[in-house]
C-alpha positions in Angstrom: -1.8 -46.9 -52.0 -0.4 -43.5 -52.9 -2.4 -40.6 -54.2 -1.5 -37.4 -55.7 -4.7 -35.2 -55.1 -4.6 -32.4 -57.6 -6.5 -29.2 -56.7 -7.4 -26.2 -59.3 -7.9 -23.6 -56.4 -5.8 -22.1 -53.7 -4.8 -23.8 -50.5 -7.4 -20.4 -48.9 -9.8 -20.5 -51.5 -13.3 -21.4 -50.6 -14.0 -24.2 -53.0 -10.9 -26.0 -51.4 -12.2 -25.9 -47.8 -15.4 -27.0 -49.0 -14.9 -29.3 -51.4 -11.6 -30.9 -51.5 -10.6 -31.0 -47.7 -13.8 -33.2 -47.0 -12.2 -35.5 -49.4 -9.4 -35.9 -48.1 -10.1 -36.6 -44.9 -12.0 -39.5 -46.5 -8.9 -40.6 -47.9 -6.9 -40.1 -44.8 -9.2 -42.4 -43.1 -8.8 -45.1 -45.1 -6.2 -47.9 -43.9 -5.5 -48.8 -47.7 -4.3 -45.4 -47.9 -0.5 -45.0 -47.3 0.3 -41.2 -48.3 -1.7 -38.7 -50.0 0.0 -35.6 -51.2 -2.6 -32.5 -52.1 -1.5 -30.0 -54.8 -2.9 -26.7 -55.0 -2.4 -24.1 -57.6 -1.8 -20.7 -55.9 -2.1 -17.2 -57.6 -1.5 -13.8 -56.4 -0.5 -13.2 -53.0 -0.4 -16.6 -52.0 2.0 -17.6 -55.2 4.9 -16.0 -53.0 3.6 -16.7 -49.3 4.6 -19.2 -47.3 1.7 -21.2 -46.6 0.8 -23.8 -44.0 -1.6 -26.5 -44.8 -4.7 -26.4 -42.4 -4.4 -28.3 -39.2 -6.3 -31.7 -38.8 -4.7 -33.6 -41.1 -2.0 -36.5 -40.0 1.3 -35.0 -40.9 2.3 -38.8 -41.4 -0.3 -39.4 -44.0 -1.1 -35.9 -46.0 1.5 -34.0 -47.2 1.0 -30.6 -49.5 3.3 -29.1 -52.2 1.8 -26.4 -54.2 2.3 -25.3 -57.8 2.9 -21.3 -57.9 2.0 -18.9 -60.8 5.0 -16.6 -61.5 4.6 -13.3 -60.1 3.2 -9.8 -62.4 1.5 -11.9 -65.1 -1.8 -11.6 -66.2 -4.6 -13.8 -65.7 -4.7 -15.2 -69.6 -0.5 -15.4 -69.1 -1.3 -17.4 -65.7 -3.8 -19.8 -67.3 -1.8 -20.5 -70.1 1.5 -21.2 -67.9 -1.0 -23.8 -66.4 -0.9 -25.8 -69.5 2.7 -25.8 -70.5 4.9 -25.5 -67.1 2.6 -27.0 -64.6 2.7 -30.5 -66.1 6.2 -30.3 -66.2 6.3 -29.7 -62.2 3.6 -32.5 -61.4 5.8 -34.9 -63.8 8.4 -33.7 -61.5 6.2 -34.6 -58.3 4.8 -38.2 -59.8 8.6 -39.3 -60.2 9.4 -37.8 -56.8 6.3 -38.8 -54.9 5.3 -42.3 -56.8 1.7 -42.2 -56.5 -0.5 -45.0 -58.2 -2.5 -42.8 -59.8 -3.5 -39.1 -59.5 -7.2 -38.0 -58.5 -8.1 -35.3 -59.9 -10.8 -32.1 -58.7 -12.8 -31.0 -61.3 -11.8 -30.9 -65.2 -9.2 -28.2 -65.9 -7.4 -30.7 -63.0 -8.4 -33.1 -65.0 -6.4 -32.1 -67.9 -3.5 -31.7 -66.1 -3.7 -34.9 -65.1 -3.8 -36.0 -68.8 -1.3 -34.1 -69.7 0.9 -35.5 -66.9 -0.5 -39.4 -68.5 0.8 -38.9 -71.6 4.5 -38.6 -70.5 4.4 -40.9 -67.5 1.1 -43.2 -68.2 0.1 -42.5 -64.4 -3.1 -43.5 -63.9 -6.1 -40.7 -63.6 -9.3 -40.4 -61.9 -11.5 -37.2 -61.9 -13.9 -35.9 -59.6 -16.5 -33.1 -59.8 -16.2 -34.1 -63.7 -18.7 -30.9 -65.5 -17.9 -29.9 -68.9 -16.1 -26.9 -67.8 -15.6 -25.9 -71.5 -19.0 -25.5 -72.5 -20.0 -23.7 -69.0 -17.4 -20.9 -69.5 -18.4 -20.6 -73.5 -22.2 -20.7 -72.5 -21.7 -18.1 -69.9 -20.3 -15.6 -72.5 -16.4 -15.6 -70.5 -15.0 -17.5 -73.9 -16.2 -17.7 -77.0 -15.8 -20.9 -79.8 -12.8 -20.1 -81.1 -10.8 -19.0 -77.9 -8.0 -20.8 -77.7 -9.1 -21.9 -74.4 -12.1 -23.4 -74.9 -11.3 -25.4 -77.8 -7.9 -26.8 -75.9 -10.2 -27.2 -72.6 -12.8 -29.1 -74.6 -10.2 -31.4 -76.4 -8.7 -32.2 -72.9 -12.8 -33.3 -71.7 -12.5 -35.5 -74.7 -9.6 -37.3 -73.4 -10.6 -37.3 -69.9 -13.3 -39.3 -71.1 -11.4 -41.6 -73.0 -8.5 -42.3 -70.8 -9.3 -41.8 -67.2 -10.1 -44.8 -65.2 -13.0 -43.7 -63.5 -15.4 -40.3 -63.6 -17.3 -38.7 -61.0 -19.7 -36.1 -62.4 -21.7 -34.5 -60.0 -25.3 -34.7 -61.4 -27.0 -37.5 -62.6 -27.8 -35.8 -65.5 -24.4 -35.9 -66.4 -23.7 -39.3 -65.9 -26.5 -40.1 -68.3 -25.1 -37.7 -70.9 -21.8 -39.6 -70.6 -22.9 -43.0 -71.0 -24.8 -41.7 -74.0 -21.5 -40.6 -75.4 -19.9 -43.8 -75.0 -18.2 -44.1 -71.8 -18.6 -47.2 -69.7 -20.9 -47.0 -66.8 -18.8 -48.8 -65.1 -16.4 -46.1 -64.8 -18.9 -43.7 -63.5 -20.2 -42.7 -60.3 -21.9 -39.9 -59.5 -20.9 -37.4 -56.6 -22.9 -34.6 -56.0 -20.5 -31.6 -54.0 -20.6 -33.3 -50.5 -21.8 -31.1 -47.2 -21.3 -31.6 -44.1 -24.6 -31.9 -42.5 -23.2 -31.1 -38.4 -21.1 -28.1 -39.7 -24.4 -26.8 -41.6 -27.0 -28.2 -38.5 -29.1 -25.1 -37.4 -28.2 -23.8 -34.4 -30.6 -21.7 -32.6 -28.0 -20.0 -30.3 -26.0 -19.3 -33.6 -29.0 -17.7 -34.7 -29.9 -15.2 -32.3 -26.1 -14.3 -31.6 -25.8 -13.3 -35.8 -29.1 -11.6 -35.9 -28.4 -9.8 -32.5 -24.7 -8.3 -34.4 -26.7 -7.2 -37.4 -29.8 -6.0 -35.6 -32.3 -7.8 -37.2 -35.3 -8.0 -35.2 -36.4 -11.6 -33.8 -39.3 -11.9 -36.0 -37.5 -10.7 -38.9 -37.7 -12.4 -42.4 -34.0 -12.9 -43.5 -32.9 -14.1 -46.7 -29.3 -15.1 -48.2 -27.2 -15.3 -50.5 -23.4 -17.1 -50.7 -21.4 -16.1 -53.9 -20.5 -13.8 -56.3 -22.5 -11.8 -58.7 -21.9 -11.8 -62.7 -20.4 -14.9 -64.8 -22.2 -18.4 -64.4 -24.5 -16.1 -61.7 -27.0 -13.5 -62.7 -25.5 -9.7 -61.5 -28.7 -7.1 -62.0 -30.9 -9.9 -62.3 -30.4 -11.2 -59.1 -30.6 -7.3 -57.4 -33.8 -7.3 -58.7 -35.2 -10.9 -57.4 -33.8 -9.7 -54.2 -36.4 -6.4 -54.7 -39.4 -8.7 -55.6 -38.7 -10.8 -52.4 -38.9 -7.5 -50.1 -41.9 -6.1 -52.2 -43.4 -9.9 -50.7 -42.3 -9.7 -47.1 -42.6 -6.5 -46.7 -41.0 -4.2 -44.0 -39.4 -6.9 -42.1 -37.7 -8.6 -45.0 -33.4 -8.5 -44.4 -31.1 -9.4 -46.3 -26.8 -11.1 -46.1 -25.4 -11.2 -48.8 -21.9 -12.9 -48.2 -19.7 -12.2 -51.7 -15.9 -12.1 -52.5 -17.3 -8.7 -55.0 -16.5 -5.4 -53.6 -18.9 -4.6 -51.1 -19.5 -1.1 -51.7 -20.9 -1.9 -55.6 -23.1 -4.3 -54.0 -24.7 -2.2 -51.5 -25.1 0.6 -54.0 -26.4 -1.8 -55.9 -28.9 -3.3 -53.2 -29.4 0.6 -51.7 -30.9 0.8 -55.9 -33.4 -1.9 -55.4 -34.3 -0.1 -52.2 -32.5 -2.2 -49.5 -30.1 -0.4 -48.2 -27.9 -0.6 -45.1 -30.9 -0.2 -43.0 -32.5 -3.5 -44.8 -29.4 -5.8 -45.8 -25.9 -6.7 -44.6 -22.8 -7.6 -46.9 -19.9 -9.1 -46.3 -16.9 -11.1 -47.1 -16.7 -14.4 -44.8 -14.5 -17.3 -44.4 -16.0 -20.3 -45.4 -16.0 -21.4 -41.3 -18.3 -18.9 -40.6 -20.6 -19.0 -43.4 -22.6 -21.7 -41.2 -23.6 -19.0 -38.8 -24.9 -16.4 -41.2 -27.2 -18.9 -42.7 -28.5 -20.0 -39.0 -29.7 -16.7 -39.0 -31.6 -16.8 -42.2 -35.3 -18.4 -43.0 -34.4 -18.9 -46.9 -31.7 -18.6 -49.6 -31.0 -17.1 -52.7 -29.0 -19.3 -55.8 -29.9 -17.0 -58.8 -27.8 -19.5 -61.4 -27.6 -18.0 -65.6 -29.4 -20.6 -67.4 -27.3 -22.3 -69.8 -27.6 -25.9 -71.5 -24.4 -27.5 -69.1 -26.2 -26.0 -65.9 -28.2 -29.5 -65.8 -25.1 -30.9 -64.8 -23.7 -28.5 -62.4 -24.2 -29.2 -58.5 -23.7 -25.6 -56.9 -22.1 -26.6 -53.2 -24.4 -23.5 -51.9 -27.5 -25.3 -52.3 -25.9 -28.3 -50.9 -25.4 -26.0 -48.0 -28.1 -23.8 -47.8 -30.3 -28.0 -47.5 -28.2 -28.8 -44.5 -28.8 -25.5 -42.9 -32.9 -26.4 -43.8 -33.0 -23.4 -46.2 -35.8 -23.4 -49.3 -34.0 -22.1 -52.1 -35.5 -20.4 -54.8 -33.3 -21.1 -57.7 -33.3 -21.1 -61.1 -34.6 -23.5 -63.7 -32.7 -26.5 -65.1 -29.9 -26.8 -62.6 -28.2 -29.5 -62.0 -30.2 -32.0 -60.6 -31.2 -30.0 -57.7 -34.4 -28.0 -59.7 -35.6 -31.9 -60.4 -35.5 -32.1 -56.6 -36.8 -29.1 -55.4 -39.8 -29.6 -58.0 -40.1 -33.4 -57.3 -39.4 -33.7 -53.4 -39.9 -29.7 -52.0 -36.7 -28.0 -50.7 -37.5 -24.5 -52.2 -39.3 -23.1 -55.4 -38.1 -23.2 -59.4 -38.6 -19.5 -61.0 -37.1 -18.7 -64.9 -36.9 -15.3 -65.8 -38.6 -16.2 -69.3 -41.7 -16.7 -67.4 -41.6 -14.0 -65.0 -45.1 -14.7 -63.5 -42.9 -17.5 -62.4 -41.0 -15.2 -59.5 -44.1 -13.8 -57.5 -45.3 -17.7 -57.7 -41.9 -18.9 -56.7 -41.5 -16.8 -53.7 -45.1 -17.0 -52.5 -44.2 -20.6 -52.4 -40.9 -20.1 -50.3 -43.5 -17.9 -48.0 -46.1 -21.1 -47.4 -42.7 -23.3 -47.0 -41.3 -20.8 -44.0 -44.9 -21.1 -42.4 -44.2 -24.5 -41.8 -43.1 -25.3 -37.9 -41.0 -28.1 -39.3 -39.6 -27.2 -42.5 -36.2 -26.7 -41.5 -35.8 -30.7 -40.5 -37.8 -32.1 -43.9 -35.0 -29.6 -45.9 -32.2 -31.2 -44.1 -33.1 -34.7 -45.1 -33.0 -33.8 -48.6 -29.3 -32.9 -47.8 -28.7 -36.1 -46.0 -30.2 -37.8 -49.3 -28.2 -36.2 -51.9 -25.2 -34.0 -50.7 -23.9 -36.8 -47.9 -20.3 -36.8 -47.7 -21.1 -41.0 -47.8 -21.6 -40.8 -51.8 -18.2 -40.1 -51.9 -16.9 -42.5 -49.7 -19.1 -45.0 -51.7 -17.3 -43.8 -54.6 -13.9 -44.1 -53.6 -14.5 -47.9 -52.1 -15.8 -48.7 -55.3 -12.9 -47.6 -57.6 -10.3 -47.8 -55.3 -11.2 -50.7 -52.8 -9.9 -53.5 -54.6 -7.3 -52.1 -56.4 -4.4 -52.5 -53.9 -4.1 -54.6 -51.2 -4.3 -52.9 -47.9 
């Protein structure tokens, strides 16, 4: 079979390494596949660059032709060209390419992919299906009548009407769809995958990063991966990061790894009394970001509550498990608070209650105390963020449907 894997992010972005790459080397491992071709939407820089598709892939099998935003638009001109010349260009690629059907990552994908089925019926699956509409109205970026959101939410609709299989990435979610009418049949849950030998601890890893920042051997280091504002709590999260040290005490250190400028958020930690003496920040590519979090004891995911959070599945917790991180996160995320609350892995705080945030992180303390808590975090990862859910997943909507 032929497959047209359609990206929303960058060939460099983050989310792509993590998330889509792992994919398709599932794919490329398969002997029913023929010839996969991964499309990217670039922005910026990398619209005009010339770019060449990461090594490790079988030239033979996985080819890459990007779509490129026009250069000295705006972001709203950008996202709006997605919708009306983009479909135009995959139509362009289907007729070219001839795959069976398009797989789709994530929902604004997803509605390209619909978009592209009403002029050439090409089959459509979708993966990392969240209800991407509701997330960016509930996390104040648009509101009801934005013309995005009600054209993104339209486009969910028809995702779920029309596409031949779903793969949201929470249970949660899976049981919200059924309960809207789809066929269970045509839905298979995929948390975001990890790979659990990139993510292994590694204790040489550990004291080489700590030795760089000069953080002492029996230092208490937490982290965090991602960026600050948006679906993520900004001052909120500067001041969880303050109660944490007011816990541990003098030998509490902080990474922050962020894409945000690093000079706001170390005036912004140096505020909440952890400056450069106390804390690290940096920008790392995602191949490094393994390392950093070998050098930490526990980990930060300060998610915005929101309604649609319980059927997100943030790819840093997934990481932060097969590291053996406890994560002290948020309330109602995803499936992963369930988890955590059900089967340990870290501690649940909500800023409503916030007697809830001393309790939460004097339960990451007992956790940390344990000799063997890094190994019984890891098995949660190996339960529910295996790269093996996907390839379940793909056998059982694409297995029978050509012959090898």
């Amino acid at each position: 079979m032929r497959i047209l894997f359609l990206g929303y992010w960058g060939l460099h972005d983050g989310l792509t390494t993590s998330t889509v790459f792992p994919h398709l080397r599932i794919l490329q491992q398969r002997p029913d596949v023929a010839a996969v071709r991964l499309v990217t939407i670039e922005r910026g820089t990398d619209a005009q660059a010339e770019l060449v598709f990461a090594p490790g892939f079988a030239a033979d099998k996985i080819s890459f032709k990007p779509l490129r935003s026009r250069p000295g638009r705006n972001v709203i001109l950008n996202k709006i060209e997605d919708f009306t010349r983009f479909p135009q260009e995959l139509i362009n690629q289907v007729a070219e390419f001839k795959p069976d059907f398009i797989l789709a990552r994530g929902a604004p994908a997803g509605a390209l992919a619909y978009l592209v089925w009403k002029k050439t019926k090409t089959p459509f699956y979708v993966e990392s299906f969240e209800p991407h509409a509701d997330y960016m109205l509930e996390s104040g970026v648009w509101r009801r009548y934005d013309p995005r959101y009600l054209f993104q939410r339209h486009w969910e609709q028809k995702q779920k009407q029309l596409a031949r299989g779903l793969m949201p990435v929470a249970e949660n979610y899976r049981d919200q769809l059924i309960a809207e009418g789809v066929p269970a049949t045509q839905i298979i849950t995929v948390p975001c995958s990890v790979s659990l030998s990139a993510f292994a601890p590694d204790p040489a890893r550990r004291s080489q990063v700590r030795q760089q920042l000069g953080f002492a051997v029996d230092a208490l280091v937490g982290i965090y991966v991602g960026k600050f504002g948006d679906i993520y709590y900004d001052e909120e999260a500067f001041d969880l990061f303050k109660a944490a040290a007011a816990h541990f005490g003098p030998r509490f250190r902080l990474i922050v790894l962020t894409p945000d400028p690093a000079a706001e958020v170390r005036a912004k930690l140096a505020a909440v009394g952890l400056g450069d003496n106390h804390s690290f920040v940096t920008k790392a590519p995602h191949a490094e970001v393994p390392a950093y979090l070998a050098a930490a004891d526990f980990a930060f995911a300060p998610i915005r509550p929101a309604a649609c959070r319980r059927f997100c599945s943030p790819i840093k917790v997934g990481e932060y498990w097969a590291s053996g991180l406890p994560v002290l996160l948020t309330a109602g995320v995803g499936d992963d608070s369930d988890i955590i609350e059900r089967e340990g892995g870290g501690a649940i705080f909500t800023l409503v209650q916030p007697e809830s945030v001393p309790a939460a992180i004097q339960r990451i303390a007992a956790i940390v105390e344990q000799p063997n808590y890094r190994q019984l975090i890891i098995g949660l990862a190996a339960r529910h963020r295996s790269i093996q859910r996907a390839e379940q997943a793909y056998e059982n909507f694409f297995g029978g449907l050509l012959p090898a």
